[in-house]
C-alpha positions in Angstrom: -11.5 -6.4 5.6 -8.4 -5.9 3.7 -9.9 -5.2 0.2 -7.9 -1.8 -1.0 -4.7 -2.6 -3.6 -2.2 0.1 -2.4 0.7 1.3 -0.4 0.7 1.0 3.4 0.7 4.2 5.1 3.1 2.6 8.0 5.3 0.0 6.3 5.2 1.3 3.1 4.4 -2.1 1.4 2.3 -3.0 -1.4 -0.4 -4.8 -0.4 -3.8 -5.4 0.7 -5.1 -2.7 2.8 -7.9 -1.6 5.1 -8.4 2.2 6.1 -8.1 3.7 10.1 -10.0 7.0 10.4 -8.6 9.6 13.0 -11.1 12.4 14.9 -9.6 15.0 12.1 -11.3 13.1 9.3 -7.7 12.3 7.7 -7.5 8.5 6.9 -4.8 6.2 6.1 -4.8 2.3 5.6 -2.8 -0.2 7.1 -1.6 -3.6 5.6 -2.1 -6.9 7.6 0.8 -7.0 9.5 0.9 -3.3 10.7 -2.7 -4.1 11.1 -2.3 -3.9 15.3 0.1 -0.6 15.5 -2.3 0.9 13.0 -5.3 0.2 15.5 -3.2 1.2 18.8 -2.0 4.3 16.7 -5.1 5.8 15.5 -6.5 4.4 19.0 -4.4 6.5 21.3 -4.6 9.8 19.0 -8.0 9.9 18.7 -7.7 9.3 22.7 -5.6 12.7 22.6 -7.9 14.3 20.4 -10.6 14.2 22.5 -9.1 14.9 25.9 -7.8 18.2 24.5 -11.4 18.8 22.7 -12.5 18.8 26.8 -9.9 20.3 28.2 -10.7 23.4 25.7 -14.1 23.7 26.9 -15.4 26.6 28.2 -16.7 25.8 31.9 -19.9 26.8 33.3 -20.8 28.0 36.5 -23.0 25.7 38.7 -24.1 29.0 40.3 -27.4 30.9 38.5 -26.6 34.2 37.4 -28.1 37.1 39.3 -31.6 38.2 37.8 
């Protein structure tokens, strides 16, 4: 799981890492022990992301347009 040599994108440690993907295709890898906030991070954005993806939305009428 944690196979990537580099810096962590939330401690800033070198160390083993493993990449989080967000909804806007950016990605960024987390060490072991910023393993958690990493998931709860990219968790509740992606959360975010999406609820203002359907808020955006045009809405359709239920009602049939008039022939």
């Amino acid at each position: 799981m944690f196979m990537i040599e580099g810096v962590c994108d939330w401690c800033k440690q070198p160390s083993l890492l493993t990449p989080h993907q967000y909804l806007d295709g950016k990605v960024y890898c987390s060490c072991k022990d910023c393993y958690e906030f990493a998931c709860m991070d990219v968790r509740l954005y992606n959360q975010e992301e999406e609820a203002a993806q359907f808020r955006t939305r045009p809405k359709f009428s239920a009602q049939p347009t008039p022939a």
